[in-house]
SEBA-13436 format. One record per residue: x, y, z of N, C-alpha, C in turn; residue in one letter. Coordinates in steps of 0.2 Angstrom, whole numbers, padded with zeros to 4 digits, always signed. Example, Ala and Ser with C-alpha at 12.3 -4.5 7.8 and 13.67 -1.06 7.14 Angstrom:
BEGIN
+0066-0028+0039+0062-0022+0039+0066-0016+0039A
+0064-0011+0035+0068-0005+0036+0064+0000+0039S
***
This chain:
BEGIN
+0782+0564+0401+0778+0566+0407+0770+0567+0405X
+0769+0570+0400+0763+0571+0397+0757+0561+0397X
+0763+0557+0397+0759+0550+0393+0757+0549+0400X
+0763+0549+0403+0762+0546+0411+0754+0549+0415X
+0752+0558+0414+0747+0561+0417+0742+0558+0413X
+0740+0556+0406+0736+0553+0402+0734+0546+0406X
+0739+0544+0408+0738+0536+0410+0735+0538+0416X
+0736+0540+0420+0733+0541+0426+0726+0543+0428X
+0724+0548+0424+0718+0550+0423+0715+0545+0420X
+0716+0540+0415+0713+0534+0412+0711+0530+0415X
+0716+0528+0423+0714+0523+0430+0710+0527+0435X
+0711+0534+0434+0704+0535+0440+0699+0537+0436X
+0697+0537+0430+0691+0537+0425+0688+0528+0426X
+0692+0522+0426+0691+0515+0423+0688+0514+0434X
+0691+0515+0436+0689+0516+0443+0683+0517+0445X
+0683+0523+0443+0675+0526+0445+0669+0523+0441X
+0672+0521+0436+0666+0516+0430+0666+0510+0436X
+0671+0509+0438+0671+0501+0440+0667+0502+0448X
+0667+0505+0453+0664+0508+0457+0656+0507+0456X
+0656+0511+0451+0648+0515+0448+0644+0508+0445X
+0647+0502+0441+0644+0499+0438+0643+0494+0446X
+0646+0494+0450+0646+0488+0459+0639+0492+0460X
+0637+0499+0459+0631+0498+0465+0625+0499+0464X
+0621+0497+0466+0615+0497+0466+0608+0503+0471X
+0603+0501+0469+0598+0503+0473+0591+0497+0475X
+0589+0499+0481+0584+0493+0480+0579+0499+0481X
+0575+0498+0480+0566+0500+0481+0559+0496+0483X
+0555+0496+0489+0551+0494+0492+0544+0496+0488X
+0540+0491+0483+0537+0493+0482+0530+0490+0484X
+0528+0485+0486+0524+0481+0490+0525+0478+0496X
+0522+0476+0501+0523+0472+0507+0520+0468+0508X
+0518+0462+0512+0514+0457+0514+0516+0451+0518X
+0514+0448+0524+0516+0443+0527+0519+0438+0522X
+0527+0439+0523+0531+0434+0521+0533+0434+0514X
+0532+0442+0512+0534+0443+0505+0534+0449+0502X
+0538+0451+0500+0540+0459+0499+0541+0462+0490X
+0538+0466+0487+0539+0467+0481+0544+0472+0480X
+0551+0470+0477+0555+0475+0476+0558+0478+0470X
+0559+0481+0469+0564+0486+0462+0571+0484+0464X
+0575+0480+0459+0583+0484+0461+0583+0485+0454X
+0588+0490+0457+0590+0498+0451+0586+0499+0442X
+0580+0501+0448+0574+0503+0444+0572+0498+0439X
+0573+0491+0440+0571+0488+0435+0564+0487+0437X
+0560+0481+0433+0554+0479+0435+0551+0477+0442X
+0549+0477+0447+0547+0476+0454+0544+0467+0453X
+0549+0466+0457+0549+0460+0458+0545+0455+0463X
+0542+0450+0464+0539+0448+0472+0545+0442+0473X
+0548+0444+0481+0552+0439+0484+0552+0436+0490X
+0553+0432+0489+0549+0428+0498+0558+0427+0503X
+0557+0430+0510+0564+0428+0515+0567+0422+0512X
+0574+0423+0512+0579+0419+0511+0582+0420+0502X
+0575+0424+0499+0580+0424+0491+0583+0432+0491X
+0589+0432+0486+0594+0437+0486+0591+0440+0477X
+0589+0446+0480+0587+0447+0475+0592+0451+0468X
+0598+0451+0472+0607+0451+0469+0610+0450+0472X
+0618+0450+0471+0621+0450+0473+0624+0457+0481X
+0625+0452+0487+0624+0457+0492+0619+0460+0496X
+0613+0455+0494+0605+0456+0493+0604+0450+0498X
+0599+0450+0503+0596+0444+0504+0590+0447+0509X
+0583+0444+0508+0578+0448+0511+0577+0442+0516X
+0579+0446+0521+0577+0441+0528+0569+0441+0531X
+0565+0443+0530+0561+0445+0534+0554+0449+0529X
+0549+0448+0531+0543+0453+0527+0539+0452+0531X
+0534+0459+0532+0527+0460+0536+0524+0465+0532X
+0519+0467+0534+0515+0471+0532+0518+0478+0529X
+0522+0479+0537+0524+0487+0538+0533+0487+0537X
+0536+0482+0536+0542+0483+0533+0545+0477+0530X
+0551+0479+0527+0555+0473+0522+0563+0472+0528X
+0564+0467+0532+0571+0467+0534+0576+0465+0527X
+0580+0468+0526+0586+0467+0522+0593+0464+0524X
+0595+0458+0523+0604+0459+0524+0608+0464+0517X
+0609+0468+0519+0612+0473+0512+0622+0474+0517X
+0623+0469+0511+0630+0468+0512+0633+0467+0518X
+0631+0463+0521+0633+0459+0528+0627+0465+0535X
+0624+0471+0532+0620+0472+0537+0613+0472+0536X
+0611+0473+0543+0602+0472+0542+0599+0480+0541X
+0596+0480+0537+0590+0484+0536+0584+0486+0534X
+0581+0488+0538+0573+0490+0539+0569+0494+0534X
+0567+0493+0528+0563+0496+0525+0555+0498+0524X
+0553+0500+0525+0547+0504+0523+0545+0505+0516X
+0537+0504+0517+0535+0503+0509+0535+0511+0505X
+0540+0512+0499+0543+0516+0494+0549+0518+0498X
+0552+0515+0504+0558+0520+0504+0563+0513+0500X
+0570+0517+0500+0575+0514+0495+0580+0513+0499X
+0587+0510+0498+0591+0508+0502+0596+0508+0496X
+0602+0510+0496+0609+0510+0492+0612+0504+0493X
+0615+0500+0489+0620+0494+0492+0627+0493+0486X
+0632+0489+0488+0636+0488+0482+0637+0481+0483X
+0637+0479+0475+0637+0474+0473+0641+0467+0474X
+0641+0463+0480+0645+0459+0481+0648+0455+0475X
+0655+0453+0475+0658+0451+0469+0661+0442+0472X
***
């Protein structure tokens, strides 16, 4: 009985590692007609122009001044310069 509760705890321990390493963050950190600078999960801020995926589950539809449209995982989302948005990682 003992191995069995050992196992178990070991699959929802590998679970939540597997969970935790799918998601991400994106961060807004510039803006400009038709092109938006972004962080994913804090790495260095990138410049990306509509139509590239800046990961997986990622694709930047749109850029203006005053926001970033997002598809983050089959939805659209509207960012604002420094705000973030949560996604998980399409496989």
């Amino acid at each position: 009985m003992h191995i069995r509760s050992v196992l178990c705890s070991l699959f929802v321990l590998a679970s939540i590692a597997t969970v935790s390493a799918q998601a991400g963050e994106i961060r807004v950190y510039a803006l400009g007609h038709d092109k938006a600078t972004l962080a994913i999960n804090r790495a260095k801020p990138k410049l990306f122009r509509p139509g590239q995926s800046p990961a997986p589950g990622l694709r930047l539809i749109a850029a203006t001044s005053r926001y970033a449209l997002m598809d983050v995982n089959g939805s659209k989302v509207r960012l604002s310069l420094g705000e973030k948005a949560n996604f998980r990682a399409s496989q």
